[in-house]
C-alpha positions in Angstrom: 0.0 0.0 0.0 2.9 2.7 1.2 4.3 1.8 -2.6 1.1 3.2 -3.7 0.7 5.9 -2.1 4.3 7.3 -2.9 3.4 6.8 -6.9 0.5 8.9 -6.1 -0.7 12.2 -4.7 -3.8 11.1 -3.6 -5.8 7.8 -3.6 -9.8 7.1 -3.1 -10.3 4.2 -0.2 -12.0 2.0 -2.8 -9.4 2.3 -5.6 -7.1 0.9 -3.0 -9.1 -1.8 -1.8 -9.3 -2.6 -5.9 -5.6 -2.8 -6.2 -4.8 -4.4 -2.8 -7.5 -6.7 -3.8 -8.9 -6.2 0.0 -12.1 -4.6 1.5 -12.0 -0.5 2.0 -12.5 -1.7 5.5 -9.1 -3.4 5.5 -7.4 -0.4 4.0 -8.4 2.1 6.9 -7.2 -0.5 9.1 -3.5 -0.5 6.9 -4.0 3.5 7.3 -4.3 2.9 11.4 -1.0 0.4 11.7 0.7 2.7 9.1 0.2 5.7 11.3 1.0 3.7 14.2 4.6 2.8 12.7 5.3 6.8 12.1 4.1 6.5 8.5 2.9 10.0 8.1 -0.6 8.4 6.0 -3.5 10.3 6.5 -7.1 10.7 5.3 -9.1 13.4 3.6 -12.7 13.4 4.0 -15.3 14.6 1.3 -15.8 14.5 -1.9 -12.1 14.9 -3.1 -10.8 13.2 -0.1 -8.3 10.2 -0.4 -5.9 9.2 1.6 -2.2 10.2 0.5 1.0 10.9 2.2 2.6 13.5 4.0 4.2 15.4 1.1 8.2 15.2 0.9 7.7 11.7 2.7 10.2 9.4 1.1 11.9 5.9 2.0 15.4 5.9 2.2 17.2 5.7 -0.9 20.6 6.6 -0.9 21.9 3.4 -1.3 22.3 3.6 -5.0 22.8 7.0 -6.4 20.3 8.3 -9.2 22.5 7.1 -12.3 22.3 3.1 -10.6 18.3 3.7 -10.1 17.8 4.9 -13.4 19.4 1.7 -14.9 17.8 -0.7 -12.3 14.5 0.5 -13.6 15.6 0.8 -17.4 16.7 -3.3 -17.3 13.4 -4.1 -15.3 11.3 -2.2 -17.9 13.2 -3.7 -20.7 12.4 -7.1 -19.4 9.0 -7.6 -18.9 8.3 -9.2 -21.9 9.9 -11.6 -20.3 7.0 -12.2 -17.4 9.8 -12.1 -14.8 7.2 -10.3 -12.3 3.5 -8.9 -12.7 5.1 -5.3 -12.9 4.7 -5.2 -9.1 8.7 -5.0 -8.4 9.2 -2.1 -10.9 6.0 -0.2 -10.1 7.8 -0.3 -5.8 11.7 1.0 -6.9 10.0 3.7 -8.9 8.0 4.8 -6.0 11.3 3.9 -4.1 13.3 6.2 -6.3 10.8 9.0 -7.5 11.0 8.2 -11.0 10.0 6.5 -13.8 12.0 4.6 -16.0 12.9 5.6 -19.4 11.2 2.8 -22.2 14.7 3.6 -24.6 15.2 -0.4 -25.8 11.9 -3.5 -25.7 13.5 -6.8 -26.0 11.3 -9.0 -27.7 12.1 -12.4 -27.4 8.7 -14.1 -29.7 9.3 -14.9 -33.1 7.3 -12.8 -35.9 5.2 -16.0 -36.7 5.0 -17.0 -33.3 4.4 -14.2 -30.6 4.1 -16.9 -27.6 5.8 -19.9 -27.9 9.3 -19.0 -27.7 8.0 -16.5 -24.4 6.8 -19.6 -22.8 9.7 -21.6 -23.0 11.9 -18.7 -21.9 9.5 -18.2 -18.8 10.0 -22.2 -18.4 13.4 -21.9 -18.4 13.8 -19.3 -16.1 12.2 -20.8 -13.5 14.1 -24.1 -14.1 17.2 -22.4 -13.7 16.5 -20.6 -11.1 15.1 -23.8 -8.8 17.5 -25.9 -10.1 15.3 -28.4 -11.9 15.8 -30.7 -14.9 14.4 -30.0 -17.9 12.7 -32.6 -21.0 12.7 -31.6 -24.6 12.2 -32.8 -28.0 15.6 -31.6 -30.2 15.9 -31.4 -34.2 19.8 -31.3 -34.5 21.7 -30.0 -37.7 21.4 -33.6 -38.8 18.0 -33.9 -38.8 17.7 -35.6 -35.9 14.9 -35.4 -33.7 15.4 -37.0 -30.4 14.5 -36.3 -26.8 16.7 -34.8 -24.7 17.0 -34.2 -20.7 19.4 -31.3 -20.0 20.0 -29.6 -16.1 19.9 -25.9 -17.7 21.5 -23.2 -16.1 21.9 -20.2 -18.9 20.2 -18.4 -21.4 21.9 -16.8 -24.4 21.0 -14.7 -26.8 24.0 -14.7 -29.7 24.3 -13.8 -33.4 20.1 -13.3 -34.0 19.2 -16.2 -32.1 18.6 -18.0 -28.8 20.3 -20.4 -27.0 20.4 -22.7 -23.9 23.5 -23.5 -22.5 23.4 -26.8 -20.2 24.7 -30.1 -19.1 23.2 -32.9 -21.1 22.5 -36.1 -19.9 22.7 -37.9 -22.6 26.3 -36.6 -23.6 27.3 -36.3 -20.1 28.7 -32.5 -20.8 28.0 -29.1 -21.7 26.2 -28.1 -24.7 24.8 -26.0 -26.5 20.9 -26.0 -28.0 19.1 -23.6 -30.0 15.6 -22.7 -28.6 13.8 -22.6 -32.2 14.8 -25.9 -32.6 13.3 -27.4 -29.2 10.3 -28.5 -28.9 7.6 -30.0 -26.1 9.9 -28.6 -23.5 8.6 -29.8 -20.0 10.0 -28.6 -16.1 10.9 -32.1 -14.4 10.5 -32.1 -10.8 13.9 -33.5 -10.6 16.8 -31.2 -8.8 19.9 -30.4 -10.9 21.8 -31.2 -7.9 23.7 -35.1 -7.6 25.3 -36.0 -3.9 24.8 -32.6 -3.5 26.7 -30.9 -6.6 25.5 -29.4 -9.9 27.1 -32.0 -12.5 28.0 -29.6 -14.6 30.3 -28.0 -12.7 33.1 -30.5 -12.5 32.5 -30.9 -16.5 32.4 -26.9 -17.6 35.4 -25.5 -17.5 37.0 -28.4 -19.9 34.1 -29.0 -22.2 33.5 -25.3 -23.2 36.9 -25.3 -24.6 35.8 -28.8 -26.4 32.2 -27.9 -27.1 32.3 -25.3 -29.8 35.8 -25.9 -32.4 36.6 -22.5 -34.2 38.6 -22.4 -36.7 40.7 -19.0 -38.6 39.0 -18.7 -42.3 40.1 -16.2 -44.9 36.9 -15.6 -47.6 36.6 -12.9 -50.6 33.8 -11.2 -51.3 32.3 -9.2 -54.1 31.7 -5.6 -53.6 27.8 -6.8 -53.7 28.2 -8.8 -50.4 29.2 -5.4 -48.4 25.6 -5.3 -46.5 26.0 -8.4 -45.3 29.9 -8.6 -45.0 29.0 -5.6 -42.4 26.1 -7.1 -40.7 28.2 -10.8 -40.1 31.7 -9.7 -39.2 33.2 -6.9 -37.2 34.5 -3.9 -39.0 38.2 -4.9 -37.9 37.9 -8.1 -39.8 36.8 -6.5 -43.0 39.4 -5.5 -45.6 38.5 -3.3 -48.9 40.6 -4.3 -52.0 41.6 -1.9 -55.1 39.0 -3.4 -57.3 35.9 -2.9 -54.8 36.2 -6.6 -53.3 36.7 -7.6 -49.5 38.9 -10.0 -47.8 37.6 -11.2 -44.1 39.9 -12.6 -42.0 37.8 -14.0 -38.9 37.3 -17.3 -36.7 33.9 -19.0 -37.4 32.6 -22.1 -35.5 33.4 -25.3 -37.4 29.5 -26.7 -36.8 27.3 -28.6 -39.2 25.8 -25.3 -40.1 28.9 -23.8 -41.4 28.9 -25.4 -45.3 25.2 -24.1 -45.9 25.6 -20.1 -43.9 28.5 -20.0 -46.8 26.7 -21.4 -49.1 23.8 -18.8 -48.2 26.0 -15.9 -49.9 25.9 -17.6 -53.4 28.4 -16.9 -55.8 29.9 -13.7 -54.2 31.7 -15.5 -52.3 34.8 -17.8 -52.3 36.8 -19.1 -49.7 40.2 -18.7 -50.0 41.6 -20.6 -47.1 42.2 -23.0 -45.3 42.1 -25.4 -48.2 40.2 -28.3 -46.3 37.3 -25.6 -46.3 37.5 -24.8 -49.6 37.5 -29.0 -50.5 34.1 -29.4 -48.1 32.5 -26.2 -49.8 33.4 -28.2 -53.6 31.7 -31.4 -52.6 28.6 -29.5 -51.1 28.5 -27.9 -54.3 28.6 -31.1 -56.7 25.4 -32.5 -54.5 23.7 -29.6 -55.2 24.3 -29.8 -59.0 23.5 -33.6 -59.0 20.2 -32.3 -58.1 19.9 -30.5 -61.1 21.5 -33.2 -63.4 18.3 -34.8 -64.8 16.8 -31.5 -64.9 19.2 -30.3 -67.6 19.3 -33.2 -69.4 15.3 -33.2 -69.8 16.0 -29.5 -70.9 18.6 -30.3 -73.4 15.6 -33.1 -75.1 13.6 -30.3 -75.1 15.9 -28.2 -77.3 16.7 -31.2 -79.8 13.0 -32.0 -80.3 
C-alpha cells in the first residue's frame, strides 16, 4: 500500500481496496498500523478526499545513487516481456526512487510468426534455472535428428540473432549448447539439478566449453555486392577493402554442421580462400547440389533437340 501511495498524490479508499484486492475496511485499518509505525498516511474526507502521504515523505534511498536507479528500472522495464514479475517490483523502486524509468530499448524475445511460444519456453526456463530443476525436450539437430533430450539448464543466451540454452546434457554427459527454435515440447521435471549434493555440470564446464564449440581461422573474398552483409556478419576490424571494390575477411567461425550451408547462403559472391580443407568441403557441397539439377538439364537439353 505505502508503494502506492508514494506513486500517487492522492488515492480514493475504494481504488485501494481494488488494487490491494482487499475490503475499504481493510485499507483504513492499513491506514491505522501505518500511522502507528510513524508513517505520516493520513485521510481526507469529502468529496475529493483520499488518503495520501505527507508530502516530501520518502523511503530511504541513498543506497544507490540516481545514475544506478535509473538503470535498475531501465533493465526491469526492458524485461517484462519476459514475465519475470507482474510489474509489481518495478512499479515499488519507482516509488522507491521517485521516477520512472525511461522505455529507450523492448526486448522481444517471440518470433514474428509465433508471438508466444518462444515467451513460454523462456519463462520455463527461467524458473528451471532458477530452482535448479531438470528440464525434458524434443531436439531437431543440424542432422536432422529429432530425439528427446534431458538437459540440467542453467543459462540463457541470446548470440548472433538467435537463442540459445547453455546446459549439461545427460545424454552426452557434458555441456552443450541447444538452440531454442529448434526445441520443442519442452517440459519442467520435478527433478533437482543437484547429484550428492553438486550441480554436475560444474566439474565438466570449464573443460568441455573449450571442447564444445571448435573454431577455426577462415580467410573468404567477397564481391563488392556482399558489403551489407559482410557488415552485418563480421566486425568492421575483420573487414578488408581491396583496389577493385572486393573484401577480404579474416575472422574465426565455429566449425559446426551449419557452417557449409551459412556460406553457401552468400551464393556466388563468395569464395573461400583458405584453409584449403574448407575450400575442399564447400566443392563437394557444391557437386550434390548440381546432382540435383543433373536430370533436370538433361530433360531441358531433349527439349531443345526436339
Amino acid at each position: 500500500m505505502i508503494y502506492l501511495l508514494l506513486n500517487h498524490e492522492k488515492i480514493s479508499a475504494p481504488a485501494l481496496a481494488d488494487q490491494l484486492d482487499v475490503s475499504v475496511r481493510t485499507v483504513y485499518r492499513y491506514v491505522d498500523d501505518l500511522s502507528s509505525a510513524g508513517v505520516p498516511v493520513y485521510v481526507l474526507q469529502g468529496r475529493n478526499g483520499g488518503i495520501e502521504l505527507l508530502p516530501g515523505y520518502k523511503i530511504d534511498n541513498t543506497i544507490v545513487d540516481k545514475q544506478e536507479q535509473s538503470a535498475i528500472l531501465t533493465a526491469l522495464n526492458g524485461l517484462k516481456s519476459f514475465g519475470i514479475d507482474n510489474g509489481s517490483t518495478l512499479e515499488k523502486l519507482s516509488a522507491i526512487f521517485h521516477q520512472q524509468p525511461v522505455a529507450w530499448i523492448t526486448i522481444d524475445p517471440s518470433t514474428w510468426s509465433d508471438q508466444r511460444q518462444q515467451k513460454n519456453d523462456l519463462a520455463k526456463l527461467r524458473d528451471a534455472i532458477i530452482h535448479s530443476h531438470l528440464i525434458n525436450f524434443n531436439y531437431l539437430s543440424a542432422k536432422n535428428e529429432y530425439l528427446p533430450r534431458e538437459v540440467f539448464p542453467y543459462q540463457v543466451i541470446f548470440k548472433d540473432k538467435a537463442w540459445y540454452l547453455r546446459g549439461y546434457s545427460v545424454e552426452r554427459q557434458a555441456d552443450r549448447l541447444f538452440k531454442l527454435s529448434r526445441i520443442d515440447h519442452l517440459q519442467v521435471s520435478k527433478k533437482q539439478s543437484m547429484v550428492d549434493g553438486k550441480r554436475p555440470w560444474l566439474t565438466t564446464r570449464s573443460s568441455q566449453q573449450s571442447t564444445a564449440i571448435h573454431q577455426i581461422p577462415i580467410q573468404l573474398h567477397a564481391d563488392a555486392e556482399l558489403k551489407y552483409r559482410l557488415f552485418e556478419a563480421f566486425a568492421t576490424s575483420q573487414i578488408i577493402q581491396e583496389a577493385d571494390g572486393g573484401y577480404i575477411v579474416n575472422t574465426k567461425i565455429n566449425d559446426d554442421d551449419w557452417l557449409i550451408t551459412y556460406l553457401l547462403s552468400f551464393g556466388s559472391h563468395l569464395k573461400v580462400v583458405k584453409p584449403a580443407s574448407l575450400q575442399q568441403r564447400m566443392k563437394q557441397e557444391i557437386k550434390k547440389c548440381l546432382a540435383q539439377y543433373k536430370y533436370m538439364t538433361k530433360d531441358v537439353r531433349i527439349c531443345f533437340v526436339k
